[in-house]
C-alpha positions as CSV (number, residue, x, y, z in Angstrom):
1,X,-8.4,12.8,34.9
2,X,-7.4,13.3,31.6
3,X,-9.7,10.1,29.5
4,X,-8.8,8.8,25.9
5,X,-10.4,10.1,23.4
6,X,-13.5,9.2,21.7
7,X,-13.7,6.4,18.9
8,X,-10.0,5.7,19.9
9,X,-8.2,2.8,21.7
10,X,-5.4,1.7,23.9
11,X,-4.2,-1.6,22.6
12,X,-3.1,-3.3,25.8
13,X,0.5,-5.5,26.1
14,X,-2.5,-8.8,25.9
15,X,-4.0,-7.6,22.9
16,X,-0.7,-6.0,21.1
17,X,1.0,-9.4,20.8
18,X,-1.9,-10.7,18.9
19,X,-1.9,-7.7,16.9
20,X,2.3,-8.3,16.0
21,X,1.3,-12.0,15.1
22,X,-1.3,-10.8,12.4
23,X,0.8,-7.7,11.2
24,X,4.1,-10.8,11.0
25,X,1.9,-13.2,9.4
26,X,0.2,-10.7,6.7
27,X,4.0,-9.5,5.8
28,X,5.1,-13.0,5.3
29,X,1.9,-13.6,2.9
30,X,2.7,-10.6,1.1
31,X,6.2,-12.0,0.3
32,X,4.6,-14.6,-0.9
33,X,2.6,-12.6,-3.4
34,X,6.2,-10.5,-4.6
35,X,4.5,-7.1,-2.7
36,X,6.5,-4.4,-1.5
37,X,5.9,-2.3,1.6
38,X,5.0,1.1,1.2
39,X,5.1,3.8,4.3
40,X,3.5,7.3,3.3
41,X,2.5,9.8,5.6
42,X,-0.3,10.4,8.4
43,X,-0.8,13.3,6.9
44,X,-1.5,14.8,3.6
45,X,-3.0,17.8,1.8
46,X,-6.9,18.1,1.6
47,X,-7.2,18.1,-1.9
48,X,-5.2,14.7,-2.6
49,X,-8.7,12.9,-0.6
50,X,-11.3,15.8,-2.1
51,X,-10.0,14.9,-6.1
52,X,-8.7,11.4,-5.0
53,X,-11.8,10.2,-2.9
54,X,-14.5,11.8,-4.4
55,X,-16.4,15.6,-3.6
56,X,-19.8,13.5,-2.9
57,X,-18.5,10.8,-0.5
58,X,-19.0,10.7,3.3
59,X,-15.6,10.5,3.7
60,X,-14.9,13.9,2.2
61,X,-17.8,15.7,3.0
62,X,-18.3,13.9,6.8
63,X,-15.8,12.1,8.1
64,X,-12.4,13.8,7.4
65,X,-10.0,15.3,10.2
66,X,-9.3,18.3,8.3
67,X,-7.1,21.5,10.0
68,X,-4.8,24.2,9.0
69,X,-1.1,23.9,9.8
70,X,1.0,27.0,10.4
71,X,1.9,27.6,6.9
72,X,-2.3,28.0,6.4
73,X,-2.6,25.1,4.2
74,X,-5.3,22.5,4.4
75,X,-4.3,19.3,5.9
76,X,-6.5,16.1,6.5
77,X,-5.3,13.3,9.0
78,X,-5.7,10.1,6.0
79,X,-8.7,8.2,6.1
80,X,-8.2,5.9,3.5
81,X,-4.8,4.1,2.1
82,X,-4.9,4.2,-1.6
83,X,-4.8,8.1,-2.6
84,X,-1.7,8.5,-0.6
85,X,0.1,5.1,-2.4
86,X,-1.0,6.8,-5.8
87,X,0.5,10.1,-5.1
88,X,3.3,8.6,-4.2
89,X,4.0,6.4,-6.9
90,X,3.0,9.4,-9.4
91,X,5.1,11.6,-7.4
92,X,8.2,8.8,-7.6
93,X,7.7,8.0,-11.3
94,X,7.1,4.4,-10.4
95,X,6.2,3.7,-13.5
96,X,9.6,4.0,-15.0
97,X,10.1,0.9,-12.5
98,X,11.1,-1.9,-14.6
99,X,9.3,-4.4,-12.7
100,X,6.1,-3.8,-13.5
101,X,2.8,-3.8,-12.2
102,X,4.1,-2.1,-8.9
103,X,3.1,-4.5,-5.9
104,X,2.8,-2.5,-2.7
105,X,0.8,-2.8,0.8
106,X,0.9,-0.6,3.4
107,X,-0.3,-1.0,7.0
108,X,-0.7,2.3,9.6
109,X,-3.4,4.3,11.3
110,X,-6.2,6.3,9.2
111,X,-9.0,8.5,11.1
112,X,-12.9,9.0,10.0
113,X,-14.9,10.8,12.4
114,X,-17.3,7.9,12.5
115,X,-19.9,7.0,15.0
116,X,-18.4,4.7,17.3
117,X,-19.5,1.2,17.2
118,X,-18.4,-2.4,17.2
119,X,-15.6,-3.1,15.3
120,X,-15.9,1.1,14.2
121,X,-13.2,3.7,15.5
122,X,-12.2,7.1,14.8
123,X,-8.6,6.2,14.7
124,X,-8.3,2.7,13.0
125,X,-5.7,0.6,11.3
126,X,-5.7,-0.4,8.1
127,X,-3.9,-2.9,5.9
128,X,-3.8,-2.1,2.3
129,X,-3.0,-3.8,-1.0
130,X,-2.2,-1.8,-4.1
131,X,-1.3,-3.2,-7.9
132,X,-0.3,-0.5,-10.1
133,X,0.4,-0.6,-14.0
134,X,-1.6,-3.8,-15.2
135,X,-5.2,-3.6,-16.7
136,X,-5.4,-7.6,-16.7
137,X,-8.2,-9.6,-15.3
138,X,-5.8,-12.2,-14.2
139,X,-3.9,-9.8,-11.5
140,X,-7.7,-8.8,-10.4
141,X,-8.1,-12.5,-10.0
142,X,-5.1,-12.9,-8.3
143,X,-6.2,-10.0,-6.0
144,X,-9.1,-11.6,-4.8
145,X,-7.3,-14.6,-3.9
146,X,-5.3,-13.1,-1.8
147,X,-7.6,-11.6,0.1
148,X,-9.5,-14.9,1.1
149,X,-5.8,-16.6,1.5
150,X,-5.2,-13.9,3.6
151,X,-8.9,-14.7,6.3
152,X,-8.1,-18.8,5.4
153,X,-5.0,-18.4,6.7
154,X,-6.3,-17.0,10.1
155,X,-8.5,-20.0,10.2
156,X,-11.8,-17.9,8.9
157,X,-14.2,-20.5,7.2
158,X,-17.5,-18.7,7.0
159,X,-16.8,-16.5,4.3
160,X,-18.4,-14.6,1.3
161,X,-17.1,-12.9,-1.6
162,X,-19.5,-10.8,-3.4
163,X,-18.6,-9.3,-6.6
164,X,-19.7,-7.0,-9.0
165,X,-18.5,-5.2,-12.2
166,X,-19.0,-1.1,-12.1
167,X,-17.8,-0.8,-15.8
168,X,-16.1,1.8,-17.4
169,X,-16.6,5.3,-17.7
170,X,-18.9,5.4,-20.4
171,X,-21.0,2.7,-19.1
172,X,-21.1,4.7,-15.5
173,X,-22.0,7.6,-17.3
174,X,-24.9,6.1,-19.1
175,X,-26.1,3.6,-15.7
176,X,-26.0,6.9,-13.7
177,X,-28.6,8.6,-16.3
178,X,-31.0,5.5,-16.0
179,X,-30.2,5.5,-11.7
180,X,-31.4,9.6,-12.1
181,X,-34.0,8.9,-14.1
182,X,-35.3,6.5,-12.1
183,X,-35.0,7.7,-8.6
184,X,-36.0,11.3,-9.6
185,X,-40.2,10.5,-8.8
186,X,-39.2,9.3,-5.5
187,X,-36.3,10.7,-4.1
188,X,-38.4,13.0,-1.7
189,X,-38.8,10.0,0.3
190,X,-35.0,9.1,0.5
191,X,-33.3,10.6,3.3
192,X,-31.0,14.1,2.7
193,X,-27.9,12.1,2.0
194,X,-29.6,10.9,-1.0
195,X,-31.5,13.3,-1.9
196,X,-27.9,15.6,-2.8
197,X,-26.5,12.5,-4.3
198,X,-29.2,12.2,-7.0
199,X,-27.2,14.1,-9.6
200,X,-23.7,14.5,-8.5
201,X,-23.0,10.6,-7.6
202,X,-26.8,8.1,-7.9
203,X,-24.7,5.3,-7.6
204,X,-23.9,5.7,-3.8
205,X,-27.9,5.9,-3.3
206,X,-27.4,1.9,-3.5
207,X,-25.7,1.4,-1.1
208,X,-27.3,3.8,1.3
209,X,-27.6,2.6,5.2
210,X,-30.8,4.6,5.6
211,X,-32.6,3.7,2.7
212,X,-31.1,0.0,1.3
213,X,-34.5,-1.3,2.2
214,X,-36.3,0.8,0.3
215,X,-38.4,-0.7,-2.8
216,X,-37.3,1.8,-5.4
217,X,-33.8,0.4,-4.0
218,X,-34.2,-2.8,-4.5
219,X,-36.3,-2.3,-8.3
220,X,-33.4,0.0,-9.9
221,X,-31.7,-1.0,-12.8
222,X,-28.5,-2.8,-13.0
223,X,-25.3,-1.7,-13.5
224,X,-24.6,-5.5,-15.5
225,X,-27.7,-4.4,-17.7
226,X,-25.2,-1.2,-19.1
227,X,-21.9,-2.4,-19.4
228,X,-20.2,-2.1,-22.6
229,X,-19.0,-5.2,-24.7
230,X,-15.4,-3.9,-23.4
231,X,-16.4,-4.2,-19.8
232,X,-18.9,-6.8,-20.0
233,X,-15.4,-8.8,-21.5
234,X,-13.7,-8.0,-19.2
235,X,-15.5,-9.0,-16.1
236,X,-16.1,-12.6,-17.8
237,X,-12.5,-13.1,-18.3
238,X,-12.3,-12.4,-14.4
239,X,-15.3,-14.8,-13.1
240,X,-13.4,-17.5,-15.6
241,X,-10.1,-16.9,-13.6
242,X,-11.9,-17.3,-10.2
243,X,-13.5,-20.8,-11.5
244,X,-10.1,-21.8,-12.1
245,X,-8.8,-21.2,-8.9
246,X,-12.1,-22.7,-7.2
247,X,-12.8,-19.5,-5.2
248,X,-16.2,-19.3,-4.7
249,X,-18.3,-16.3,-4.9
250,X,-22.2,-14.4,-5.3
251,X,-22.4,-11.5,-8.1
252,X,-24.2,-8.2,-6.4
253,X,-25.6,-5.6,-8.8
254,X,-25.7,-3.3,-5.4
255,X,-22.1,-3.7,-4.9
256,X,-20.8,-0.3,-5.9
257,X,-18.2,0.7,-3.0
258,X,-18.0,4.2,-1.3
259,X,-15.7,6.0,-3.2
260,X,-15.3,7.4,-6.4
261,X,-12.1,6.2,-8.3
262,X,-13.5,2.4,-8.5
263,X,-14.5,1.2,-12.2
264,X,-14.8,-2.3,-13.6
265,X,-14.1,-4.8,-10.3
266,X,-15.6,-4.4,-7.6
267,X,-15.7,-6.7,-4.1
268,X,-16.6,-7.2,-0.7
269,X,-15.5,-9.8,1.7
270,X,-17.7,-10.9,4.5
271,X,-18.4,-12.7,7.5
272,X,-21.4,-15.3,6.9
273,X,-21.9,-17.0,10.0
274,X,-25.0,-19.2,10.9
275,X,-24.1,-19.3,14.1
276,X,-23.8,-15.5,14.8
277,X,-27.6,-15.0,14.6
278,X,-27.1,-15.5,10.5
279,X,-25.0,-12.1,10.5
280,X,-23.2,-11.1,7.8
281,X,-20.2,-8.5,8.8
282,X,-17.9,-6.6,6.1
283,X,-14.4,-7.7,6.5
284,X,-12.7,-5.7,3.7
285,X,-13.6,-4.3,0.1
286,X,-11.3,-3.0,-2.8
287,X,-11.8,-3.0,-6.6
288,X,-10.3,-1.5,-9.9
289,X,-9.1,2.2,-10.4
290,X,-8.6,3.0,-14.2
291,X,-9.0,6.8,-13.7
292,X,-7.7,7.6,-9.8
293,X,-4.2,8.1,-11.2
294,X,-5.1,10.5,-14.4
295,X,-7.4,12.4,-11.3
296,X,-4.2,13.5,-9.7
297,X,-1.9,14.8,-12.3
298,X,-0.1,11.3,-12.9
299,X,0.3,8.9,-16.1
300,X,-2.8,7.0,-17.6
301,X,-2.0,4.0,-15.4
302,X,-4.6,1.8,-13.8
303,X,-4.6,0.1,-10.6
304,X,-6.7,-2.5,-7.8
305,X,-6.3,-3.2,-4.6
306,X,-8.5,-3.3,-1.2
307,X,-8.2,-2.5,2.1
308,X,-9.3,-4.4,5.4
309,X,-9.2,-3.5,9.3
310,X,-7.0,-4.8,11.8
311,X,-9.7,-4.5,14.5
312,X,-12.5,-5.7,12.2
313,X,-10.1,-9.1,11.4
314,X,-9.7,-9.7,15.3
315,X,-13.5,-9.3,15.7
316,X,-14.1,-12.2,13.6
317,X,-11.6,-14.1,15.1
318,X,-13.4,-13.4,18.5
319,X,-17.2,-14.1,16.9
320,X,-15.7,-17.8,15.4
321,X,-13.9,-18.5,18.7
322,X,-10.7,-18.7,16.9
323,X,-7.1,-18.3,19.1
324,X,-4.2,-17.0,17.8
325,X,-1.3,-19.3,17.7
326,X,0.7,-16.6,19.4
327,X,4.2,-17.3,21.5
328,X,3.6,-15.9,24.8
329,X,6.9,-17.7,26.7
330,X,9.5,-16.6,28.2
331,X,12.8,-18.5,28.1
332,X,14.2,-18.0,31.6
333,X,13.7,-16.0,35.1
334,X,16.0,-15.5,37.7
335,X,15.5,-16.0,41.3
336,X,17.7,-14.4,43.8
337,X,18.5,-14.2,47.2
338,X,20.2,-11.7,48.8
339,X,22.4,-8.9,47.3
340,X,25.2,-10.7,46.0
341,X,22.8,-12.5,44.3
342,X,20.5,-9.7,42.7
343,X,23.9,-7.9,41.6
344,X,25.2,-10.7,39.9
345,X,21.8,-11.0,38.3
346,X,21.9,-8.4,36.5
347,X,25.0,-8.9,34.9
348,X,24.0,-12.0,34.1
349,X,20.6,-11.0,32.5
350,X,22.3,-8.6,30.6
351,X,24.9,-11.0,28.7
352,X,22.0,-13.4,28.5
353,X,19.9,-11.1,26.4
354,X,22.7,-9.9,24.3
355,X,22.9,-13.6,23.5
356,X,19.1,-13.7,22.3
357,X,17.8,-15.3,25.4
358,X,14.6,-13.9,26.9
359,X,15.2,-13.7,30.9
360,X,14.4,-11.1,33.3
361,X,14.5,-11.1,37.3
362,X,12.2,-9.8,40.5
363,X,12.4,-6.2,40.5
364,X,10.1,-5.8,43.8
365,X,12.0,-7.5,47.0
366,X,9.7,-10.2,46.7
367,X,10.0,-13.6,49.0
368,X,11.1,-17.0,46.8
369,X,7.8,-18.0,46.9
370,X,6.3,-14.6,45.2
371,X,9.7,-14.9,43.0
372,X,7.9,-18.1,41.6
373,X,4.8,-16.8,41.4
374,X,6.5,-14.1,39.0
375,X,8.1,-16.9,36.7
376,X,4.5,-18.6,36.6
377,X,2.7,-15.3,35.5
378,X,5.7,-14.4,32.9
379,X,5.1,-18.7,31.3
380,X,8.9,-18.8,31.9
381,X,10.2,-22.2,30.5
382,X,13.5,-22.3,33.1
383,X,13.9,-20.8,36.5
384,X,17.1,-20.9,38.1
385,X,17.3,-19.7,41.9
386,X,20.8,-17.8,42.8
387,X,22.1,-17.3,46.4
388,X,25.3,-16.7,48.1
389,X,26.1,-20.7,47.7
390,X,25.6,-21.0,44.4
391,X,27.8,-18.2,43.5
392,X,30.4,-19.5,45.7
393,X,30.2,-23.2,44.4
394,X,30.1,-21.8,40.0
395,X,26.6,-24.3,40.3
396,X,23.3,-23.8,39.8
397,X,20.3,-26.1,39.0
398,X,18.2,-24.7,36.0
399,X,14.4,-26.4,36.7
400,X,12.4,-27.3,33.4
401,X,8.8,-25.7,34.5
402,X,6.6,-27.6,32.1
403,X,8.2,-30.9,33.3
404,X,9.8,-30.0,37.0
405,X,13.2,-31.4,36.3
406,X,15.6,-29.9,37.3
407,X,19.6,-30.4,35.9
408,X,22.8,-29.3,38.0
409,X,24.6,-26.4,35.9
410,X,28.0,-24.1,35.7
411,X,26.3,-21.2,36.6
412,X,28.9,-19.5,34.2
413,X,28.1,-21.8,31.3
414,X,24.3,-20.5,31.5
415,X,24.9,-18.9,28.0
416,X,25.8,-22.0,26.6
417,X,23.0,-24.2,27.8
418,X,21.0,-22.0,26.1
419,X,22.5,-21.9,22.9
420,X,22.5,-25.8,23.1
């Protein structure tokens, strides 16, 4: 037997109607916001994640899907949202847009070869927000909001948004001398990862899941203690904007995200739940791009947005006992007896549906009583029962199954009942 593969899913018909309710309900936020969708491919070219990502990242170096195609060029399965949004709107000249910044979100599939774990796959989906052509603390501020409107709206209480500021590039350049300088006597102790960071990227020793414990971790200068009057500015102006709106949140010098392009802004949503054995669990994460754009060939534009998991979001859901207010009815099913009946069902069913009314009928020769028994597994509202009488008499009686009423019909006015 052929098995699915590994760090992959099937979403089930009970688990896919929750995941349309959240995919509706994150589309009608992002109308609410003035954001655009934005569909690129599955696929892109290898170098748009190696520039666009970052060389040193586990995403690049680890993680990627990465294969020839016929034509022998390198192509990488996405495993992130943003680079492909960028090329496209550099490729596009959205900048020429009049309505500016460019507001877009995207919501597909992306693939890490990841260790699978809770919450983890291989092939996951991932909704994305992207704000192109404003450097303007208020639309980072406005960012952020969203994304805890977005877990509030789901009913999420226990929530924490840490923040940070990563600075520009000069003040990178100059924390990531002190970060060398100071990990250099002890990196033999780090693990390998780290070890090959220490020059080309020390800032991703941070956040390290091997070594985040470690002392010389937890002693290394601060990324706050080197930013630039610019940056240091700018980051005040978007605290200031958060106090305004009353979102809470708790500053992390650590906080420096896993890829490359991020600079000034920087966040992470998560779970903090006393009741879940005082487990904290990454939701999402995004922050600023001031460079990701000029990286790929396009105009000196800058950008923020973030990214969180579909399967992560119905995790917490599940670990705060929280149900989806999903609709899981069905407006009406057919009961027939005899072949009269079943053939005039399916006329009937057809012009039914055609008029937006949800119905359907026993496909399996079952008895009345396992017809029922069908209606009562599909939450049918109505059930009406059609034999060779009540196609002979034009009458039908159409029962309410929440209340057991029933109410004596036209069995050819069916349509209109419903409508009414």
């Amino acid at each position: 037997m052929i098995k699915i593969p590994r760090g992959t899913q099937d979403i089930l018909p009970e688990d896919s109607i929750k995941w349309r309710y959240i995919e509706n309900k994150l589309d009608q936020l992002m109308e609410l916001y003035n954001y655009q969708e934005i569909r690129t491919p599955i696929f892109e070219s290898t170098e748009l994640f190696a520039r666009g990502v970052g060389d040193s990242t586990d995403v690049v170096q680890k993680e990627m899907y990465t294969f020839k195609d016929k034509g022998d060029r390198s192509i990488t399965l996405r495993p992130e949202g943003t680079a492909g949004v960028v090329r496209s709107y550099i490729e596009h000249k959205m900048q020429g847009n009049p309505n500016q910044p460019v507001k877009l979100y995207y919501n597909g599939p992306m693939f890490r070869y990841e260790r699978k774990q809770k919450g983890r796959y291989r092939q996951f989906n991932q909704f994305g927000v992207e704000a192109i052509g404003s450097e303007n603390p208020s639309i980072d501020a406005e960012v952020l909001a969203m994304v805890m409107h977005i877990y509030e709206s789901f009913g999420l209480k226990h929530l924490k948004l840490a923040i940070n500021s990563i600075g520009d590039s000069d003040s990178r350049k100059e924390y990531n001398e002190a970060l060398v300088k100071h990990f250099e006597p002890v990196i033999g102790d780090f693990c390998q990862d780290c070890q090959s960071r220490l020059h080309s990227n020390p800032m991703r020793i941070l956040d390290c899941k091997v070594d985040r414990d470690k002392e010389a971790v937890k002693n290394a200068p601060r990324i706050t203690d080197f930013l630039n009057e610019d940056s240091k500015a700018y980051y005040e102006q978007v605290k200031k904007h958060l106090d305004d709106l009353g979102i809470p949140y708790v500053e992390d010098p650590n906080l420096v995200r896993g890829l490359d392009y991020y600079t000034h802004t920087a966040f992470e949503l998560m779970m903090d739940n006393p009741n879940y054995d005082g487990a904290i669990t990454t939701l999402c994460g995004g922050g600023r791009y001031n460079g990701l754009l000029e990286l790929l060939g396009g105009p000196s534009q800058t950008g923020i947005g973030f990214a969180l998991s579909i399967e992560r979001l119905l995790l917490a859901l599940e670990e705060e006992d929280i149900e989806l207010d999903v609709e899981n009815e069905f407006d009406l099913f057919v009961v027939t007896m005899g072949e009269a009946a079943d053939r005039y069902a399916v006329k009937l069913l057809n012009q039914l549906r055609k008029n937006g009314v949800k119905a359907d009928k026993d496909y399996m020769n079952r008895k009345i009583k396992g017809q029922m028994k069908q209606a009562d597994r599909l939450n049918a509202k109505y059930t009406i029962v059609i034999g060779d009488q009540e196609l002979e008499n034009n009458q039908i009686d159409i029962k309410n199954m929440e209340t057991g009423e029933s109410e004596s019909i036209q069995l050819d006015q069916i349509v209109d009942y419903f409508h009414k």
